[in-house]
N, C-alpha and C positions, 0 to 999 in steps of 0.2 A: 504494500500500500504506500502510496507517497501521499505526501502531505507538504503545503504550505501552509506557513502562519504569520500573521501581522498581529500589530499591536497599537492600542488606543490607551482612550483612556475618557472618565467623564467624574464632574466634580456634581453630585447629587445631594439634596437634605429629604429626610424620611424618617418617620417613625415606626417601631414596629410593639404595636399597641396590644403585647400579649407579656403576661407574669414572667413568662418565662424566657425573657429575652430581657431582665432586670433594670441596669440603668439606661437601656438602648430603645425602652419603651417612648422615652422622650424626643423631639424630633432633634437629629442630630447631624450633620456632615459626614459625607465619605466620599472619601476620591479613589475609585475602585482602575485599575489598570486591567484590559482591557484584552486579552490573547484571541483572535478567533482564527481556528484551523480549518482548512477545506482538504477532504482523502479524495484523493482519487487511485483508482486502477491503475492506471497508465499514462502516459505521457503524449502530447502531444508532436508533430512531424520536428518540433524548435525544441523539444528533450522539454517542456515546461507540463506540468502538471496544471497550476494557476497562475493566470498573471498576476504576478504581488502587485500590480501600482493595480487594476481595477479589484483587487481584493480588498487593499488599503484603502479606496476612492470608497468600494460600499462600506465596508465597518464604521469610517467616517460619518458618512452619510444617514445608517441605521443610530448612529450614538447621537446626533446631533440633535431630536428631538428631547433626549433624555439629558445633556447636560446642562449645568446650574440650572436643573427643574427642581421641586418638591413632590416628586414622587407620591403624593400624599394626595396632590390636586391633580394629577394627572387622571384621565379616564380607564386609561389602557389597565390603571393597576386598581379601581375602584371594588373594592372589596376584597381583594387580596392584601396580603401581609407581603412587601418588597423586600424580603431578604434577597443574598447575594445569591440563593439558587434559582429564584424568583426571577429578579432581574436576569439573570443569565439565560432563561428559559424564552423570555419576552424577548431579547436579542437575536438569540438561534430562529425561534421565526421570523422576526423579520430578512435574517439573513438568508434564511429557506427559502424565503418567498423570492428575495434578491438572485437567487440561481433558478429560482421556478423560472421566474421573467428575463433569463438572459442578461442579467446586469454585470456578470463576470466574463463576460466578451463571448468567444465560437466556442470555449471550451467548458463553455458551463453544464454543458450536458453530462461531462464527464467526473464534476464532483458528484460521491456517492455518499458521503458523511460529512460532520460538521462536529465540529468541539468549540466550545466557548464557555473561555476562563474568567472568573472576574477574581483577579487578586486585590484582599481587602491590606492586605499588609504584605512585610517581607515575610511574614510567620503563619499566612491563613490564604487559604484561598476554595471556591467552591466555583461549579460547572457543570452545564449540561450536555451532554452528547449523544447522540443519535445516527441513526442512515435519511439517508434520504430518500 
């Protein structure tokens, strides 16, 4: 399997309004860094799996509604708890949706999975991944 991965990044505020997520229940900042990977089978006729620059063009593009938001007031997480596997999950689709539509140039056909990391620190990080 080959894989390319870029990297972002987005500055969020959110609460996560359950007992058991202690002093984090209050609404608070995180600047979560950003990995998303695309697998593919094979490679293209140029030896490329994905093009990094239109890989990096959409990750951009999907983070850009979510950064310096309040996750809190946004629609998309209405009734949900935004934790970092939350969020990472709400990413990976839009990302999914991003190779459904051809936004990763001729070869988007050829990604068959997806991984997206959101690291909350140097010491924590959580993701979701799937096939396509």
């Amino acid at each position: 399997m080959f894989a390319v991965e870029v990297r972002d990044h987005i500055m969020i505020a959110h609460s996560l309004p359950r007992p058991v997520f202690g002093p984090a229940q209050g609404m608070h900042g995180a600047t979560f860094v950003v990995d998303a990977a695309f697998f593919t089978r094979d490679v293209d006729e140029d030896g490329l799996a994905v093009d990094i620059g239109a890989a990096t063009t959409v990750l951009s593009e999907v983070l850009k509604p979510l950064n310096y938001q309040n996750l809190d007031e946004l629609a998309v997480f209405k009734g949900k708890v935004s934790t970092t596997e939350v969020i990472a999950r709400h990413i990976f689709d839009q990302l999914a949706a991003a190779v459904s539509e051809k936004r990763l140039g001729p070869g988007s056909h050829r990604i068959c999975r997806l991984k997206v990391t959101l690291h909350e620190s140097h010491a924590a990080r959580g993701w979701y991944e799937a096939d396509l």
